[in-house]
C-alpha positions as CSV (number, residue, x, y, z in Angstrom):
1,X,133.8,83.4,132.2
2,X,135.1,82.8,135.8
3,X,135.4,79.0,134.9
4,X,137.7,79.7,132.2
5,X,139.8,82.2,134.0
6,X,140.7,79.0,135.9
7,X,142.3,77.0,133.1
8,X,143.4,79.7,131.4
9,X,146.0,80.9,134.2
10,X,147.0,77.3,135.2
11,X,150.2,77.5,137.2
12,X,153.2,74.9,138.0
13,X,153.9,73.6,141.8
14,X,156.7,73.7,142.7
15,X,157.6,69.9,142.5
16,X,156.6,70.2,138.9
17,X,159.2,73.1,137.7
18,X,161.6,71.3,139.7
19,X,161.3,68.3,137.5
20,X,160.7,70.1,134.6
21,X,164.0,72.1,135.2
22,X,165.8,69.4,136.8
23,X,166.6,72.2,139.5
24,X,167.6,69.6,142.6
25,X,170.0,68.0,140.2
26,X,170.9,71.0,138.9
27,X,171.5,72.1,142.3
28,X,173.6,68.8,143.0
29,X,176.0,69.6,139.9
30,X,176.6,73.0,140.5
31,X,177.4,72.3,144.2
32,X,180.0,69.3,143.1
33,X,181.7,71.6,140.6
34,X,181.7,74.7,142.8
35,X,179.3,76.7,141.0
36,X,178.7,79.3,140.6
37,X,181.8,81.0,141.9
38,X,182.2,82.1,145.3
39,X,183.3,85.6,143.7
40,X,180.7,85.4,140.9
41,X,177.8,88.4,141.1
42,X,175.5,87.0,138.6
43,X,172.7,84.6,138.6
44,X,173.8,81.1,137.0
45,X,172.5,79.1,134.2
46,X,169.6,77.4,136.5
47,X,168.5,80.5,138.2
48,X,168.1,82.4,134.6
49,X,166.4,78.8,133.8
50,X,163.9,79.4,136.6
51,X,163.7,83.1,135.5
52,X,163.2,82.7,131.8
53,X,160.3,79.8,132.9
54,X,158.7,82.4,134.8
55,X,159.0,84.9,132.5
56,X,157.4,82.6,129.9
57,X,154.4,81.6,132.8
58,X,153.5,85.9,132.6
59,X,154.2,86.2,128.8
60,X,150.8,83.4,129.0
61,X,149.1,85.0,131.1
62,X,149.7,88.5,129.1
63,X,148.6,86.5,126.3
64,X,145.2,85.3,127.7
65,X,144.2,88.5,128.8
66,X,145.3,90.2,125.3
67,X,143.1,87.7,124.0
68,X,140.2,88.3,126.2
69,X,140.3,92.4,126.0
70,X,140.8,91.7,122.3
71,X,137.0,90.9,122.6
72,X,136.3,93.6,124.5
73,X,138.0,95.9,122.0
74,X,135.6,94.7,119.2
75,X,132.6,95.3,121.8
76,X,133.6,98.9,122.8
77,X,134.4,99.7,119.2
78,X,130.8,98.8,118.8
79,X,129.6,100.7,121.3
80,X,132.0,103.8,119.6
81,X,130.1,103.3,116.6
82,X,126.6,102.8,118.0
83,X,127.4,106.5,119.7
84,X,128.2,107.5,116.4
85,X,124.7,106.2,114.6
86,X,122.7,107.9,117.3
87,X,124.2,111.3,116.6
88,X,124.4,110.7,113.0
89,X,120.0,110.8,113.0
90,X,121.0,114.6,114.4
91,X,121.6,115.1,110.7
92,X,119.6,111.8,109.0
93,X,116.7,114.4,107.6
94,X,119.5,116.1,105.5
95,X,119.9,113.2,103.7
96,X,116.5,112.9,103.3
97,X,116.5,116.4,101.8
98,X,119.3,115.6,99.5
99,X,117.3,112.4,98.4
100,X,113.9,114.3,98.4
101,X,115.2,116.8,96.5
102,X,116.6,114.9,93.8
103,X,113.2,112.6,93.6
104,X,111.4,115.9,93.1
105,X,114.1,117.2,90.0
106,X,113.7,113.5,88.6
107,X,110.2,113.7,88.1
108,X,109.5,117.2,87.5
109,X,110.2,117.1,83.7
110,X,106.9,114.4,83.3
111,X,105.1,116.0,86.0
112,X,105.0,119.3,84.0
113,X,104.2,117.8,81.2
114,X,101.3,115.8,82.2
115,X,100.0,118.4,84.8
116,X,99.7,121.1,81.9
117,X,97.8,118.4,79.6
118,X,95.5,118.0,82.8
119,X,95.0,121.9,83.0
120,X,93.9,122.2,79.5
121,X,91.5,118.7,79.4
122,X,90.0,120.5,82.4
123,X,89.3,123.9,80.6
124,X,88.1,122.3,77.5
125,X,85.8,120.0,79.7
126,X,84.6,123.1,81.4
127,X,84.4,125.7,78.4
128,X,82.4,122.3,76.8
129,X,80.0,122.3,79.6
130,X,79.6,126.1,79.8
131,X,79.1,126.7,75.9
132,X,76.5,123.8,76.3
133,X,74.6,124.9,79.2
134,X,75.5,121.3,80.9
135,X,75.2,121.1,84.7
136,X,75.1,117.1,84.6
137,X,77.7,114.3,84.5
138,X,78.6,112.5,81.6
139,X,76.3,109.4,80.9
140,X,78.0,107.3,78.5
141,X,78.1,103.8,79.0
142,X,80.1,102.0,82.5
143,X,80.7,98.8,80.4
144,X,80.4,99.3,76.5
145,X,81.5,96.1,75.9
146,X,78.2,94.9,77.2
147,X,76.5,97.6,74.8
148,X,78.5,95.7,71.7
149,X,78.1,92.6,73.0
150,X,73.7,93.0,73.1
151,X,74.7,94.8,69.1
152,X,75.9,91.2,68.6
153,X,73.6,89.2,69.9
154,X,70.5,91.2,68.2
155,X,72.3,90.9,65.1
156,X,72.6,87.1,65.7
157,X,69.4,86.6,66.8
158,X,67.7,88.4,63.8
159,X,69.9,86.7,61.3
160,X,68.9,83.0,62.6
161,X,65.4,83.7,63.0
162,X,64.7,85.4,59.7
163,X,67.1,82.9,57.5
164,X,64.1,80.3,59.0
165,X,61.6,82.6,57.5
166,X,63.8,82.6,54.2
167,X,65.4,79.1,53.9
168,X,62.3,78.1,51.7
169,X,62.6,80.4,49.2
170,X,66.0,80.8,48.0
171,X,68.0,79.2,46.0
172,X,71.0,78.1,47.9
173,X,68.2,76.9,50.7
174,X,69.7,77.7,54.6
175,X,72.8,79.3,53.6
176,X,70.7,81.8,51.2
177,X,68.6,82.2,53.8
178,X,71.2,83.4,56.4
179,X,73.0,85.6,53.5
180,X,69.4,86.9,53.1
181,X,68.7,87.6,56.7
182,X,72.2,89.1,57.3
183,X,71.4,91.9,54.6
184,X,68.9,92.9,56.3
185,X,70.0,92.6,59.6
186,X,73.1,94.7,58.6
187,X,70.3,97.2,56.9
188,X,68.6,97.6,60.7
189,X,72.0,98.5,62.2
190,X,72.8,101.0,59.9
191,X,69.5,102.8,60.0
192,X,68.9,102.6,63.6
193,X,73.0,104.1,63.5
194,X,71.5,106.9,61.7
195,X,68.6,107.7,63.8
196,X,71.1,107.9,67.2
197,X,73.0,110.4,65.6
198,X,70.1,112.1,64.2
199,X,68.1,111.9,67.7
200,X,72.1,113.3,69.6
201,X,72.3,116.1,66.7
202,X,68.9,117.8,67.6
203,X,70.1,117.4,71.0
204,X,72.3,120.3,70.2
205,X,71.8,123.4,72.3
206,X,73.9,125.4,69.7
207,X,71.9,124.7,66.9
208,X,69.0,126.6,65.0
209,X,65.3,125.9,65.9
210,X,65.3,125.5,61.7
211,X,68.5,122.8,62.2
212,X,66.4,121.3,64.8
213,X,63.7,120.6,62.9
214,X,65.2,119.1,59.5
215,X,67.1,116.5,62.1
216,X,63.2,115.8,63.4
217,X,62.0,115.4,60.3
218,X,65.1,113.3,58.7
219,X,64.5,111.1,61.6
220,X,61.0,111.1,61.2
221,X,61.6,110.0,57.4
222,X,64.4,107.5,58.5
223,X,61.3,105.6,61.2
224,X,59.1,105.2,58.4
225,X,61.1,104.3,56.1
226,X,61.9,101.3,58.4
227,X,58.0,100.8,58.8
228,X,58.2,100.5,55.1
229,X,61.1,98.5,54.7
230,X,60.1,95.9,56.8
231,X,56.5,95.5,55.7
232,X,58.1,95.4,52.3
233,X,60.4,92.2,53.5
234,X,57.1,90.9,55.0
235,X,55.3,91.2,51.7
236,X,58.5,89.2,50.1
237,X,58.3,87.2,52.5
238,X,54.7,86.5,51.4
239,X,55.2,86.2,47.5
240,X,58.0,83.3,48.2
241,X,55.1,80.7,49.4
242,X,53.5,81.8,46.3
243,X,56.2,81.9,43.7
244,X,60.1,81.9,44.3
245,X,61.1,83.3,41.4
246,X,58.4,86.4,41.0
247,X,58.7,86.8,44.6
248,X,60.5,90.2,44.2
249,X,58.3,91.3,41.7
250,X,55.4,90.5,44.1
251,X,56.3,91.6,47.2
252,X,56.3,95.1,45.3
253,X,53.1,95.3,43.7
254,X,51.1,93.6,46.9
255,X,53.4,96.6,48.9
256,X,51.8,99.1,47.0
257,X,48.5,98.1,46.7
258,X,48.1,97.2,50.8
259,X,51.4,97.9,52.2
260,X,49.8,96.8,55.6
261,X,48.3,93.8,54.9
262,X,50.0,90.9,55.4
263,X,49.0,86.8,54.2
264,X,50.6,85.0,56.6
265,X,50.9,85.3,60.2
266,X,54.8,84.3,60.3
267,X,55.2,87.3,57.7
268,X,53.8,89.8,61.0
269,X,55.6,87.7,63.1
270,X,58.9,88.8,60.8
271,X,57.9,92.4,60.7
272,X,57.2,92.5,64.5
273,X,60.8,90.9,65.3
274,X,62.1,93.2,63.2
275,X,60.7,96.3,64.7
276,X,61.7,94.7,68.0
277,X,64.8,94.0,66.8
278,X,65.0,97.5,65.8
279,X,64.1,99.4,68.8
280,X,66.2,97.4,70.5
281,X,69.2,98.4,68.5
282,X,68.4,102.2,69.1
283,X,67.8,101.8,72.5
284,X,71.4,100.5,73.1
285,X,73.5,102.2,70.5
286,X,71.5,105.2,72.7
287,X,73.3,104.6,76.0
288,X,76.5,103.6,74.4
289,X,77.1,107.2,74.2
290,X,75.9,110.4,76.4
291,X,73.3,111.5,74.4
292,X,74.9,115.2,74.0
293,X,77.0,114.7,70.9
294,X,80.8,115.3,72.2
295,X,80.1,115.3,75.7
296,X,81.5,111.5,76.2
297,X,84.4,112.0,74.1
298,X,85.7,115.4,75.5
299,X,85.0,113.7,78.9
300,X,87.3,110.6,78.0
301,X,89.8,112.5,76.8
302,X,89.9,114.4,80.1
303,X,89.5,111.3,82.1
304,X,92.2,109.4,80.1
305,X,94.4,112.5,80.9
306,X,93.5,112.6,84.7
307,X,94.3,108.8,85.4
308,X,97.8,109.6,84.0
309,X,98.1,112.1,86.1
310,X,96.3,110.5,89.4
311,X,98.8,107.9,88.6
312,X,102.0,110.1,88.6
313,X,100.9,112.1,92.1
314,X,100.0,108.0,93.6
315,X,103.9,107.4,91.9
316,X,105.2,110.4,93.6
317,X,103.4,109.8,97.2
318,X,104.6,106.3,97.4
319,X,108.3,107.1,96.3
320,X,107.8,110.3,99.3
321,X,106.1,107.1,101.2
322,X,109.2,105.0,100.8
323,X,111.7,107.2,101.3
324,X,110.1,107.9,104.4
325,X,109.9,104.4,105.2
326,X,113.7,103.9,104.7
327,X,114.4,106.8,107.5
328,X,112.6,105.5,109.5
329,X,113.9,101.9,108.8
330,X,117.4,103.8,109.4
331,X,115.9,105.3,112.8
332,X,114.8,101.2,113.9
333,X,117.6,100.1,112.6
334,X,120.6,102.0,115.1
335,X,117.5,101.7,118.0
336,X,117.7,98.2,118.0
337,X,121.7,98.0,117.4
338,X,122.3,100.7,120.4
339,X,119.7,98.8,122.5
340,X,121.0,95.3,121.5
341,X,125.0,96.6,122.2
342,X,123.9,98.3,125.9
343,X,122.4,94.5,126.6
344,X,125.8,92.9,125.4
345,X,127.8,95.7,127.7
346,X,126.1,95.1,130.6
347,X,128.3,94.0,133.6
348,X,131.5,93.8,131.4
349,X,133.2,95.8,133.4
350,X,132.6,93.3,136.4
351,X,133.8,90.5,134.3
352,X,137.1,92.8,133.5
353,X,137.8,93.6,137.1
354,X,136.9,89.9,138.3
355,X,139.8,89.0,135.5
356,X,142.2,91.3,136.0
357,X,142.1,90.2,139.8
358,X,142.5,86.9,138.7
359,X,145.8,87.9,136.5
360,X,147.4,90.0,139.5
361,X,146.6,86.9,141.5
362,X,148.1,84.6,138.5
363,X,151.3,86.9,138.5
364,X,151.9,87.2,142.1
365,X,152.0,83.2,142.3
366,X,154.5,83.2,139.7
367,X,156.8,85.9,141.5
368,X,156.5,83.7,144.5
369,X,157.1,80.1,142.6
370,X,160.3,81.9,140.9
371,X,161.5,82.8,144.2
372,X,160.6,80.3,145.8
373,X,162.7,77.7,143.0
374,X,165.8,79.9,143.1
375,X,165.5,79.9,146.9
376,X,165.5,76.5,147.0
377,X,168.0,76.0,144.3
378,X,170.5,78.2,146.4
379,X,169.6,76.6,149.3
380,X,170.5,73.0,148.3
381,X,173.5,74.3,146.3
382,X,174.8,75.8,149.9
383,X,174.3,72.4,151.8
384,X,176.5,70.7,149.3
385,X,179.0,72.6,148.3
386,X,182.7,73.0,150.0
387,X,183.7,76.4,149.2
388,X,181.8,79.9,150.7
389,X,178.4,80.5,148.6
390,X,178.2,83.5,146.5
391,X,177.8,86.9,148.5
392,X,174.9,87.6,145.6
393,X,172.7,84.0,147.7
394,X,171.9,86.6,150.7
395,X,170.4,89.3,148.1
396,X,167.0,89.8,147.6
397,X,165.7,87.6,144.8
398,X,164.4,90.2,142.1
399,X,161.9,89.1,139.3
400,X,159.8,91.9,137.9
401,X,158.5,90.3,134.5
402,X,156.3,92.9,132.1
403,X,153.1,92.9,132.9
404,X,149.9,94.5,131.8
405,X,148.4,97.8,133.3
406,X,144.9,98.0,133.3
407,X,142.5,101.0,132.2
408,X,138.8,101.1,132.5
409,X,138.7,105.0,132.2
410,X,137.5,105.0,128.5
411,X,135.3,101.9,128.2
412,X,133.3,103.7,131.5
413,X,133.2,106.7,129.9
414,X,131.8,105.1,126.4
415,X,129.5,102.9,128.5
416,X,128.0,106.4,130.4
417,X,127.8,107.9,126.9
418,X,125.9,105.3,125.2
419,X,123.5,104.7,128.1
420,X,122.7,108.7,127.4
421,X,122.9,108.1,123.8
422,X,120.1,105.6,124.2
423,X,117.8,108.2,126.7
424,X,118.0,110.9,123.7
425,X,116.8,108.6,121.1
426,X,113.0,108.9,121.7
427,X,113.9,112.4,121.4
428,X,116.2,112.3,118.4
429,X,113.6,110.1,116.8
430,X,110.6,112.6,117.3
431,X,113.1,115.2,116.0
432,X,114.0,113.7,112.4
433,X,110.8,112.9,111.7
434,X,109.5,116.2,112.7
435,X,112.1,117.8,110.4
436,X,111.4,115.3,107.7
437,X,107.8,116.6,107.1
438,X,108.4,119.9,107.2
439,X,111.0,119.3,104.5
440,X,108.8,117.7,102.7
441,X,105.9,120.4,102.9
442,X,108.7,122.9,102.2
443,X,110.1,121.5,98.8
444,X,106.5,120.5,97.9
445,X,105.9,124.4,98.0
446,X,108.4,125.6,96.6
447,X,108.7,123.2,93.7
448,X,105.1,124.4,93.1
449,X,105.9,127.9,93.1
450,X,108.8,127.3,90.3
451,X,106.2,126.2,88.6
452,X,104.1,128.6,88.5
């Protein structure tokens, strides 16, 4: 800055306002015509020449330092406001109240809502387990898409490997087959459907020892039944290397006679795959479910309900989280601006003096170049003139342009205050965030007790 001070205050010699005002000829003129008066009082045209000149020289300077402190105005209003923003986080966990507490109002309605559902999925869960004598978890299936998936592939399986067994025979050759095969696929899914919920029925605490025992015995039935079914499809599949179309017929009689006792060995090899087949399906559509008939559907429903309502209190924590976040972002925010102002400050008020001594300097060289002109403008106009010189010559040559009082009383004073500003943020800091939880615990308390 003390470079520009330099150019900025750049000052006329005296040679050069002499030329620029012309005051030697000036001087020359004046003296020729008798000017000014030997009775006159008051300056003439060439002093108030040389005056107005100089008056112009401080009016430049006043300018230049207007325009310099005009900076300094913007940087002390900064440092005004950055006082401000430090006292304002004296109060910052009000507005987080006001904010918190409208957050908590917003939600409330849903929270309610789903909070109640959650109470009652976790009584019914609970009266469920107690009325059932359950002490363990729920075992239904982690990925019953897989269970499905095997339901699909057995039923796949069993339908291509038994339409090979009954291409031959029908009618319609590979695609009567697989139409053939399907049937009895399908058949195997239903019955083995029936046994699971026969088999989770008698799992029934609540039921009768005689309830109990009909569900054995109806799933007893069902197992033989699918003995005989499939011996019966072995047997048929017997009769169609005999005779396609008695086959049916066959397979009966030959059932009835030795229901056991097979031809061929692919007609085992059909009835084994199909008992495989079989146990296979019951073994899955088994751990599809929990094996206590309700249990996986009362613990879904609460489950369902309880991911709704982890999901609203994650909701709530990470708006509480963000708001909290923004505060504190607030709190960073003026600690950087203060910090980043007090750096911008320092030794301003150096720069200010070091440029108001240049100004007082700049001034007092004007004073001296407008007396020294009109001196020297008297002075030559004496030597040539004829007549006496003006009694006002021998006065004291007065020039006492405006000029521009300087104050540093109030940017001190701001600079002191922010500097102790800055020392109270750690504290100040500490203090909002302090206030912040307990507002937070407070509300949280005393929503729940509304609630209640």
């Amino acid at each position: 800055m003390d470079s520009n001070l330099m150019a900025d205050f750049k000052l006329m010699t005296n040679n050069e306002v002499d030329q620029i005002l012309r005051i030697s000829s000036a001087a020359k003129q004046a003296a020729m015509a008798e000017e000014p008066d030997t009775n006159s009082m008051n300056l003439d045209d060439t002093e108030r020449s040389i005056i107005s000149y100089c008056e112009r020289e401080v009016q430049k300077a006043n300018d230049v330092i207007y325009d310099k402190f005009s900076v300094f105005k913007q940087l002390m209003s900064k440092v005004t406001k950055a006082i401000a923003d430090i006292e304002s986080l004296r109060m910052i966990h009000e507005t987080f109240r006001s904010e918190y507490q409208y957050n908590i109002r917003k939600n409330s309605g849903e929270a309610d809502i789903i909070q109640e559902e959650y109470n009652l999925a976790k009584k019914d869960l609970y009266s469920f387990k107690d009325e059932h004598k359950l002490i363990r978890q729920e075992q239904s299936s982690a990925k019953p898409l897989l269970n499905w998936a095997i339901v699909l592939v057995i039923v796949f399986a069993e339908s291509m490997l038994n339409s090979s067994f009954f291409a031959k025979g029908s009618d319609l050759g590979l695609l009567g087959g697989i139409i053939q095969a399907f049937v009895i696929v399908m058949i195997n899914v239903l019955v083995a459907n029936l046994v699971v919920l026969l088999i989770r029925r008698r799992n029934l605490v609540t039921i009768s020892g005689i309830e109990r025992l009909g569900y054995t015995t109806l799933t007893g039935v069902l197992l033989a039944a699918t003995v005989s079914f499939h011996f019966l499809v072995g047997h048929y599949r017997d009769a169609l290397g005999i005779n396609v179309e008695t086959a049916y017929h066959y397979s009966v009689i030959n059932f009835k006679a030795n229901p056991f006792v097979l031809m061929d060995f692919e007609s085992y090899i059909l009835v084994f795959m199909g008992f495989l087949f079989f146990i296979l399906l019951i073994i899955d559509l088994y751990k599809l479910k929990d094996p206590y008939p309700g249990y996986g559907e009362i613990t879904q429903k609460f489950n369902k309900i309880k991911e709704e309502y982890d999901a609203l209190n994650f909701m709530l924590l990470d708006d509480e989280s963000d708001m909290t976040k923004e505060i504190s972002n607030r709190i960073e925010l003026v600690k950087t601006e203060a910090n980043a102002i007090y750096d911008e400050i320092q030794g301003i008020h150096i720069a200010k003096q070091k440029l108001e001594n240049k100004y007082h300097e700049h001034i007092s060289s004007v004073k001296n170049l407008a007396i020294t002109a009109i001196k020297s403008y008297r002075s030559m106009n004496t030597d040539m003139r004829t007549t006496p010189k003006p009694a006002y010559f021998d006065q004291e040559i007065e020039f006492n342009p405006t000029t521009i009082e300087f104050n540093y009383i109030d940017d001190k004073e701001k600079t002191v205050l922010l500097e102790s500003a800055i020392q109270k943020l750690p504290e100040l800091e500490l203090q909002a965030k302090t206030k912040i939880r307990e507002i937070i615990e407070e509300l949280k308390v005393k929503h729940e007790s509304e609630n209640v």
